[in-house]
C-alpha positions as CSV (number, residue, x, y, z in Angstrom):
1,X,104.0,85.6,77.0
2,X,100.4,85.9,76.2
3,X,99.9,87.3,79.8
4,X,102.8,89.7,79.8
5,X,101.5,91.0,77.0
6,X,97.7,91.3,78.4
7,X,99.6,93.1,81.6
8,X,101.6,95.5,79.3
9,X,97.9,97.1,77.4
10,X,96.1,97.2,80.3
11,X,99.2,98.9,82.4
12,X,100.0,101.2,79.6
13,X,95.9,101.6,79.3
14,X,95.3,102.6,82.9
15,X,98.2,104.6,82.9
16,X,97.2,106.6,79.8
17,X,93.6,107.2,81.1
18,X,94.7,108.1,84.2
19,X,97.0,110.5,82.7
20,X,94.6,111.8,80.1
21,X,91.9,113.1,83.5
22,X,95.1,114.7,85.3
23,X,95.9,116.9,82.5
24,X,92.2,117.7,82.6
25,X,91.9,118.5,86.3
26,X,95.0,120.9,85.6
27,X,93.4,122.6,82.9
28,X,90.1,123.1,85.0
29,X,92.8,124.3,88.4
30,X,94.7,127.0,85.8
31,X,91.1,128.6,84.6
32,X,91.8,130.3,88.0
33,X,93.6,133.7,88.7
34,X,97.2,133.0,89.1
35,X,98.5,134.2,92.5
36,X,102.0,133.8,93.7
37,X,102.6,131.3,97.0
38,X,106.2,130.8,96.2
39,X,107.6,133.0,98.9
40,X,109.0,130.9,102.3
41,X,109.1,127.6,100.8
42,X,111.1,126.6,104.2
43,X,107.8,127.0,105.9
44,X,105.7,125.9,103.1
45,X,107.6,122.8,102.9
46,X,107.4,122.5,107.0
47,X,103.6,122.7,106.8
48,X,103.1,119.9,104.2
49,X,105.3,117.3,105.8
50,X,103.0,118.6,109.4
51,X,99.4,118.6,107.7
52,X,99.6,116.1,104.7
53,X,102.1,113.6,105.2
54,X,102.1,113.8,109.0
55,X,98.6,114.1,109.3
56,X,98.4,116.2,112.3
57,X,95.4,117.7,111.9
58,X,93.5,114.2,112.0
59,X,94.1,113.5,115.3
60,X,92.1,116.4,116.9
61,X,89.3,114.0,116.3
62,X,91.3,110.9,118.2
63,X,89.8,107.4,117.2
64,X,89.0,108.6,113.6
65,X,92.0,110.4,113.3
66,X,94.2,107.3,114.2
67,X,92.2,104.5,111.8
68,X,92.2,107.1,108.7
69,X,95.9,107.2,109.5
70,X,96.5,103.8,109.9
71,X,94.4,103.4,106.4
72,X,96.3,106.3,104.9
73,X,99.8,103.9,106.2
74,X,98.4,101.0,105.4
75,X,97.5,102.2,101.7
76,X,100.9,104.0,101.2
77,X,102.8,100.7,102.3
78,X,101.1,98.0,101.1
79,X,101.0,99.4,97.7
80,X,104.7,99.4,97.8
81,X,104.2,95.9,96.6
82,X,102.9,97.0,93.2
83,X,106.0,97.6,92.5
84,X,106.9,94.4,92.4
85,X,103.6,93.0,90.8
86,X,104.2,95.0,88.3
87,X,108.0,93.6,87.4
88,X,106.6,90.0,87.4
89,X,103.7,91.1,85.2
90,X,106.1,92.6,82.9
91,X,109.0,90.1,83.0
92,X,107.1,87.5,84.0
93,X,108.4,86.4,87.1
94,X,107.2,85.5,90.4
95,X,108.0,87.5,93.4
96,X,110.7,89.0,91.9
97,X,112.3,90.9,95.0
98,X,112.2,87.4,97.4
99,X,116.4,87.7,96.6
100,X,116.1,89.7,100.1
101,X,115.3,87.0,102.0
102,X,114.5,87.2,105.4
103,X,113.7,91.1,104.6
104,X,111.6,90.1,102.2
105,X,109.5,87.7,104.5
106,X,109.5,90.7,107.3
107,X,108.2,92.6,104.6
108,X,105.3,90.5,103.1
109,X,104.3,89.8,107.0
110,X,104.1,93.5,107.7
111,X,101.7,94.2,104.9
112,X,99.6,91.7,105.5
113,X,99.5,93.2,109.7
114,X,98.6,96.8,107.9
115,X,96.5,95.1,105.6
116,X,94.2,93.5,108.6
117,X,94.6,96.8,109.9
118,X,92.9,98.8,106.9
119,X,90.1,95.8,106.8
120,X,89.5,96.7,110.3
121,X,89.5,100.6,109.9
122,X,87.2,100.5,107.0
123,X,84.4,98.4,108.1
124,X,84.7,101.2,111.2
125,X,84.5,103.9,109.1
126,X,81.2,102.1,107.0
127,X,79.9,101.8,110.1
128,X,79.9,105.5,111.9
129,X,78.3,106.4,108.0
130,X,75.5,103.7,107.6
131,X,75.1,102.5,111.3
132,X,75.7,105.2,113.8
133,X,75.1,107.6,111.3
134,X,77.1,110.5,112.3
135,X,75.2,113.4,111.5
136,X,77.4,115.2,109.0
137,X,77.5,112.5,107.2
138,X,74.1,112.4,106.2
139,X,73.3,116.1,105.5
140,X,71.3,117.2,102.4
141,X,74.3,117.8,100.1
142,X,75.6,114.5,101.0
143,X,72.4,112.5,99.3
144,X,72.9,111.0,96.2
145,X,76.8,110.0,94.8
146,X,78.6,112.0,97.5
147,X,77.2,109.3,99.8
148,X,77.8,106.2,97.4
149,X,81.4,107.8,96.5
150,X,82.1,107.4,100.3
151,X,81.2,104.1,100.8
152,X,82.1,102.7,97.6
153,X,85.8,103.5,98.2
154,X,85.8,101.8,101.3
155,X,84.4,98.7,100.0
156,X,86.7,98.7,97.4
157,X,89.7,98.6,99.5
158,X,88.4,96.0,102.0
159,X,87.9,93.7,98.5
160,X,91.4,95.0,98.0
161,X,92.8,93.5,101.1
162,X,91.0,90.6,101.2
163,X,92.0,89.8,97.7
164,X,95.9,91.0,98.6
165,X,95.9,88.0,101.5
166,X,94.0,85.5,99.7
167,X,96.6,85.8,97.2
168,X,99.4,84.9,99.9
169,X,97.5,82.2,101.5
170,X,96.5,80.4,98.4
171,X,100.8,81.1,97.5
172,X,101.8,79.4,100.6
173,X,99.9,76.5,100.4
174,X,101.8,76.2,96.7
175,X,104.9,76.6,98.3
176,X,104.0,73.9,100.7
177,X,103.1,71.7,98.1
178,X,105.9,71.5,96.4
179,X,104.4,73.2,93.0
180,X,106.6,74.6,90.3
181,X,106.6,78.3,90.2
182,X,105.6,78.7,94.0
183,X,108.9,78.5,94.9
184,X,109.4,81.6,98.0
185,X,109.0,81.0,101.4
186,X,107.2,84.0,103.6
187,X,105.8,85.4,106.4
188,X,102.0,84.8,106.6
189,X,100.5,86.1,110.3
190,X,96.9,86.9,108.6
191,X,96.5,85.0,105.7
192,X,97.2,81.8,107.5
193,X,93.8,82.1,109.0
194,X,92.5,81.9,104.9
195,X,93.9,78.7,104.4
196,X,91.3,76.4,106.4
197,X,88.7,77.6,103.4
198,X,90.7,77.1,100.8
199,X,93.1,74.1,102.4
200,X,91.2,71.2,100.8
201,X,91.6,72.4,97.0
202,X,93.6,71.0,94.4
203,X,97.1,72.4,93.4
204,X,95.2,73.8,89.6
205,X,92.3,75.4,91.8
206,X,94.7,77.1,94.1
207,X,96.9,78.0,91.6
208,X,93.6,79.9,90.0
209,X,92.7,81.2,92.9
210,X,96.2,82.6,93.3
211,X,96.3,84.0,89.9
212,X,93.0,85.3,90.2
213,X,93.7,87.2,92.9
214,X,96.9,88.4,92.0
215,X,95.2,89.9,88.7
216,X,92.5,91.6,90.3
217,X,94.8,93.3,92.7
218,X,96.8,94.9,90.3
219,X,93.3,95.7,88.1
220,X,92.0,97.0,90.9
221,X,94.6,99.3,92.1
222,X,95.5,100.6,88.7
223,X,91.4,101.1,88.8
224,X,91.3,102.8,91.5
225,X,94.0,105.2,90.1
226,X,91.5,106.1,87.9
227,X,88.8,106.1,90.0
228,X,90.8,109.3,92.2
229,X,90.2,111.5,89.2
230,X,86.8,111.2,89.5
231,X,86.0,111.0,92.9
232,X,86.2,113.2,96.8
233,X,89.7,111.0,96.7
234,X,91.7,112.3,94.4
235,X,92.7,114.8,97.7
236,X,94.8,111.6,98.3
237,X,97.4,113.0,95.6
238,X,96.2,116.8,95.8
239,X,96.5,117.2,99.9
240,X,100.6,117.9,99.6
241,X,100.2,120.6,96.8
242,X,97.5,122.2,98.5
243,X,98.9,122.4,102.5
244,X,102.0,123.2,100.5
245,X,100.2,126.2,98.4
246,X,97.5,127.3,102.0
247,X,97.5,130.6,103.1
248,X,100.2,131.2,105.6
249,X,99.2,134.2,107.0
250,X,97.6,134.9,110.4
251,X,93.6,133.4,109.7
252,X,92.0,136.6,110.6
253,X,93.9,138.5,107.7
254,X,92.2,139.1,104.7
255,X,93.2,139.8,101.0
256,X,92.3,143.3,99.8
257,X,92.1,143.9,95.9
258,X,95.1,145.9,94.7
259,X,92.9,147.7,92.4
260,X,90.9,148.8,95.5
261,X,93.7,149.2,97.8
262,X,95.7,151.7,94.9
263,X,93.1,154.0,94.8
264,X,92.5,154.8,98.5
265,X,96.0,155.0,98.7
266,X,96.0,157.5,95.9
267,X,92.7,159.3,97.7
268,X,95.0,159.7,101.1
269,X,98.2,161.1,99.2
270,X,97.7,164.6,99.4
271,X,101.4,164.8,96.4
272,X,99.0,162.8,94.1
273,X,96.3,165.1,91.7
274,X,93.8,162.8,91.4
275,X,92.8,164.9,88.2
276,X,96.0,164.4,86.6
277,X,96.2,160.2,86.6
278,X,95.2,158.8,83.5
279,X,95.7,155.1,84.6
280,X,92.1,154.3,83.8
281,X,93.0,150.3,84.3
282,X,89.9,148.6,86.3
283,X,89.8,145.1,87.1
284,X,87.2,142.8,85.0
285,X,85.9,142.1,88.1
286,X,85.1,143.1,91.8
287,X,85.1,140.1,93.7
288,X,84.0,136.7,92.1
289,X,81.2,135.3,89.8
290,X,82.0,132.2,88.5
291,X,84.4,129.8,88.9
292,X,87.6,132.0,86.4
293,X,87.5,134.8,89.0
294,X,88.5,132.8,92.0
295,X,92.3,132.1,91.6
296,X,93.9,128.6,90.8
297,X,94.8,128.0,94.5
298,X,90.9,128.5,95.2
299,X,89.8,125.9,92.2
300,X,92.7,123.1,93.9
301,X,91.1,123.5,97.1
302,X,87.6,122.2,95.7
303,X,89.4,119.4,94.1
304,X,91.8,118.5,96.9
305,X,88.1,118.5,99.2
306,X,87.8,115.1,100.8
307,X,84.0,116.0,101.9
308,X,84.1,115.4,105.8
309,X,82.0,117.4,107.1
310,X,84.4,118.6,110.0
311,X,84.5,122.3,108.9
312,X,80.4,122.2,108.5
313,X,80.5,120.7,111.8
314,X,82.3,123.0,113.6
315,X,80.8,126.0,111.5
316,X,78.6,128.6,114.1
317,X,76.3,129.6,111.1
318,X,75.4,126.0,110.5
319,X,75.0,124.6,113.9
320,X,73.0,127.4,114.9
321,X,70.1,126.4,111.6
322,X,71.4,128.1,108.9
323,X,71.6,127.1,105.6
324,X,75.4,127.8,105.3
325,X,77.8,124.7,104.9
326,X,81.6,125.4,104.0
327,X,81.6,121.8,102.7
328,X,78.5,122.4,100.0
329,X,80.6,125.6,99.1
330,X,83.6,123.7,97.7
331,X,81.4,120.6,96.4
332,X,79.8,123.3,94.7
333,X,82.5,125.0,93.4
334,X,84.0,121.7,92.0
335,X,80.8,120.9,90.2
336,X,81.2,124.4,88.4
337,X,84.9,124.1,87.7
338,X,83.7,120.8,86.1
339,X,81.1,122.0,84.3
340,X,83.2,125.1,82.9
341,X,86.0,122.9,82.2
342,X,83.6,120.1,79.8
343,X,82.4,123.4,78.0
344,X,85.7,124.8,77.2
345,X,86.7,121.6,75.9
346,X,83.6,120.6,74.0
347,X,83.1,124.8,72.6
348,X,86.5,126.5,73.7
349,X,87.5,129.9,75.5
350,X,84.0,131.2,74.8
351,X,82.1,128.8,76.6
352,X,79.3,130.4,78.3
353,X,76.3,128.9,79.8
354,X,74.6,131.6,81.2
355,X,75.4,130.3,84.9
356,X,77.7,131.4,87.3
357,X,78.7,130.3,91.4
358,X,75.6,132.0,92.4
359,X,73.2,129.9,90.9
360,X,73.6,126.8,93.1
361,X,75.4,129.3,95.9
362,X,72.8,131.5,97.3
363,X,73.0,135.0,99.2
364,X,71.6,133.4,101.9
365,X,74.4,131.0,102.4
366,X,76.7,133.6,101.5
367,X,75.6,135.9,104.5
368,X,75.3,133.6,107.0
369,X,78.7,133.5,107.0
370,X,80.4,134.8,110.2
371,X,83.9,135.1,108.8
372,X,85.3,132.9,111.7
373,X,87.5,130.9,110.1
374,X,86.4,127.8,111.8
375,X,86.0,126.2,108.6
376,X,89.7,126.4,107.4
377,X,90.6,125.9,111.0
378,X,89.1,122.8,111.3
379,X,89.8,121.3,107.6
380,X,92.4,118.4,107.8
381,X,94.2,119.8,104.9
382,X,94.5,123.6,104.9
383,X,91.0,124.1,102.9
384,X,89.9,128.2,102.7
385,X,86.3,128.0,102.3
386,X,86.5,131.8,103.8
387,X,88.4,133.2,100.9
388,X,85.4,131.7,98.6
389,X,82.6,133.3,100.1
390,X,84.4,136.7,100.9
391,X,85.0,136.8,96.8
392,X,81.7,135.7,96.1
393,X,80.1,138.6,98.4
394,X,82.3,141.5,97.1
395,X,80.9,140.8,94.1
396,X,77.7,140.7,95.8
397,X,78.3,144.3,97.1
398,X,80.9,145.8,94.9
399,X,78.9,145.2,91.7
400,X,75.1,143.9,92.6
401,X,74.7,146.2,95.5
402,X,73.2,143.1,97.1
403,X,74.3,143.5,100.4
404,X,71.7,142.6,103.1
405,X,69.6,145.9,104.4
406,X,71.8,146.3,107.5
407,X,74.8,146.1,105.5
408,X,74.1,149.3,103.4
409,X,72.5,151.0,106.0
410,X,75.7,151.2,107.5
411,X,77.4,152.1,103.6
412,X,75.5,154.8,103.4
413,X,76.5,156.3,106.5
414,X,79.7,156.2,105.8
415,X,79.6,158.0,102.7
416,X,77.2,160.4,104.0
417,X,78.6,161.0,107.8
418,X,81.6,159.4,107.9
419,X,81.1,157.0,110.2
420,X,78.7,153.5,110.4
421,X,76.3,156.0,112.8
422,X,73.2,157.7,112.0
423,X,74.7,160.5,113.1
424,X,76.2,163.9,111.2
425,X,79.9,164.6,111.6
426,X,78.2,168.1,113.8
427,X,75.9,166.0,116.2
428,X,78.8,163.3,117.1
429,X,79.9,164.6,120.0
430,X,76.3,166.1,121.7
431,X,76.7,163.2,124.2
432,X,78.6,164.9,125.6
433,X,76.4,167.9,126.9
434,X,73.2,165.5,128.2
């Protein structure tokens, strides 16, 4: 009873906290603009079960593209289990669903198969970061926690597994001892190679071995639930909301302001007297600052950022020595978001730290940027880095005037001639004559 009770606070306690930083994340997501992406859910839908839950943007990159999915499988599956850790840590029973029988022993055999699996993947994976040392993986805004979050989580899980099979070996030598409470026959095709280390113990030391594993696994996962919402993970839970919520139009189409887009349209209307409007509405803001003038879909997109590197990697800008890296971009719009959000909640709507985007994004990075779309291209989840820096630089030009020289060369002969050339609307077509 004593132990049911022990399970119940720390289930309701983990559940609570983990709830508690949700709420939080989607109070720091709805700081953004709201923008409508409810239109052709058919196709929305399509592209979520294609991108997140089918992963098919993994596999352009094969070998790690197949062991993150056998992890993401693995992960999905095995933890399928909890389910029925946690009815025996509430009702205190043992294996509570072994009334399937011989399903039940398919079952426990296959997780254990997907858990050797995800062992196998992970130490992989620790190796291409610590070992080969792939080369996105250890650029500058990777130093520091980015780079311990990675390979703390994929130590974690190979503890995880290893704990998840000690657990059934140290059962099934129970079973075969005849022990009350260790009653359920099952499949065991990995952790029967555990049981010549732990063969020669007594029934009380394998019955604490059992119960210690069994305990940390469920700690452990109901830790790392909590350990998402703090960490390049949590795109684990964001990934379906955010393929589900990408941009759906062709990449090379941009979003024009409808502030900006109204008046042209009322400069070209020769019915309109552009002295006779009195609409006098602006926006607050051309472009975007700080984290409020991106919109909400921008801020999930910096959460849901599982910092792989693949869109710097394939980024022109960056692999040609510049500065620019879509990845820092959303790391560093997340910071912010975070920041913003801890003020609002510590001060209230009128936090204001003197900061904004720019501070830790600089022009530099913001101009270097071709407008490619490799970036979103290449993200495994539908990220927009693009949209980011385009805001950022309207701002840049629409209110700072801090476009690069070229850039307002070519403004200002526009304005003055009509055209990006140096050249008055009378001298355009002298070419002509030589």
């Amino acid at each position: 009873m004593i132990q049911q009770i022990v399970f119940l606070v720390l289930l309701i306690g983990f559940s609570a906290l983990f709830t508690v930083n949700i709420r939080q994340i989607k109070k720091n997501i709805n700081l953004g603009k709201d923008v409508d992406r409810s239109s052709n859910s058919k196709a929305r839908w399509k592209e979520m079960i294609r991108v997140a839950l089918g992963q098919s943007k993994m596999v352009h990159r094969p070998i790690a593209g197949f062991l993150h999915i056998l992890i993401y499988v693995g992960f999905v599956i095995i933890n399928i289990e909890v389910i029925e850790i946690i009815i025996d840590g509430v009702f205190g029973t043992h294996r509570v669903l072994s009334f399937l029988g011989p399903v039940y022993g398919f079952l426990i055999g296959s997780f254990e198969i997907l858990a050797a699996l995800v062992l196998i993947s992970c130490v992989f994976f620790l190796t291409r970061r610590n070992i080969m040392r792939i080369p996105r993986f250890w650029s500058k805004e990777m130093k520091g926690w980015p780079k311990t979050d990675a390979n703390l989580i994929l130590l974690f899980e190979i503890v995880l597994m290893f704990a998840f099979l000690l657990m059934n070996a140290s059962d099934s030598l129970l079973v075969a001892m005849n022990s009350s409470y260790y009653t359920v026959e099952f499949s065991t095709p990995i952790s029967q190679y555990f049981i010549p280390l732990i063969g020669h113990l007594s029934e009380v030391n394998l019955i604490l071995i059992e119960r210690a594993s069994w305990w940390f696994h469920i700690i452990g996962i109901l830790a790392f639930l909590n350990y998402l919402v703090v960490s390049k993970h949590l795109h684990i839970i964001l990934a379906f909301p955010n393929t589900y919520y990408s941009n759906l139009e062709s990449k090379g189409k941009f979003a024009n302001m409808d502030s900006v887009t109204n008046e042209v349209k009322k400069m070209l209307d020769p019915n309109i007297d552009p002295f006779a409007i009195t609409d006098d509405t602006t926006p607050e803001r051309f472009g975007a600052k700080d984290v409020k003038d991106l919109s909400w879909i921008q801020l999930m997109n910096a959460y849901s950022c599982t910092e792989c590197g693949r869109c710097t990697s394939e980024c022109p800008a960056n692999q040609t020595g510049k500065i620019l890296s879509p990845r820092k971009v959303m790391m560093d719009v997340r910071d912010r978001v975070e920041v913003v959000g801890k003020g609002i909640k510590k001060e209230g709507e009128g936090f204001d730290d003197g900061k904004s985007l720019l501070d830790s994004i600089s022009i530099e990075e913001l101009w270097a940027c071709t407008s490619c779309n490799a970036c979103t291209e290449a993200c495994p989840i539908n990220i927009d880095p693009l949209s980011i820096i385009v805001d950022l630089r309207r701002y840049l030009v629409m209110e700072e005037s801090a476009a690069p020289m070229e850039l307002n060369n070519i403004f200002n002969n526009i304005e003055n001639n009509g055209a990006p050339w140096q050249f008055s609307m009378s001298d355009r077509l002298n070419w002509k004559d030589e």
